[in-house]
Wavefront OBJ file of the C-alpha trace (Angstrom):
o trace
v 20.216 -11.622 -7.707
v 19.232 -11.959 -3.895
v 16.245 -13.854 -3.171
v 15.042 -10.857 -0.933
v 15.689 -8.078 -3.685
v 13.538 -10.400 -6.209
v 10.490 -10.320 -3.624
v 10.725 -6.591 -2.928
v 10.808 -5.732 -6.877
v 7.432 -8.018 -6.979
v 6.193 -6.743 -4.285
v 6.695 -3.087 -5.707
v 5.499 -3.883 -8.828
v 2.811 -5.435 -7.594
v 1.820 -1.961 -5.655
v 2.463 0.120 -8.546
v -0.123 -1.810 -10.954
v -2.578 -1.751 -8.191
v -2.049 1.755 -7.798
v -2.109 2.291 -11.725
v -5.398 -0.141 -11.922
v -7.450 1.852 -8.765
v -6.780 5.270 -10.377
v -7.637 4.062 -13.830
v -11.247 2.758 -12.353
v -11.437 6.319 -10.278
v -10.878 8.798 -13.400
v -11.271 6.706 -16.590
v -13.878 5.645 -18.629
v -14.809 3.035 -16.298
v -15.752 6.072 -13.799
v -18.890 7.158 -15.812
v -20.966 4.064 -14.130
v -19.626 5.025 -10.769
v -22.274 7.060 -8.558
v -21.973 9.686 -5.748
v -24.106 8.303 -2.394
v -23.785 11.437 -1.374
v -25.311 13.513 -4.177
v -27.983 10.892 -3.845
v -29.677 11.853 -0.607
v -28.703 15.639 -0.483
v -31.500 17.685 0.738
l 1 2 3 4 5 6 7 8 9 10 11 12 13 14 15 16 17 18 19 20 21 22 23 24 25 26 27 28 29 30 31 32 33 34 35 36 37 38 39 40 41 42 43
């Protein structure tokens, strides 16, 4: 395999676990700690 076709499949894969990771923290069970600053200081 090409050395350029090994870095863009890291690269990709790289960016899809990130992606995977960053909506995990958004919507799992991690997401129950997370707070809304602007619910906070509504009026």
């Amino acid at each position: 395999m090409e050395p350029a076709t090994v870095v863009m499949i890291s690269i990709t894969a790289v960016v899809i676990a990130l992606t995977g990771y960053s909506i995990y923290i958004a919507f799992g069970p991690p997401s129950v700690e997370l707070d809304d600053p602007f619910d906070d200081h509504e009026d």
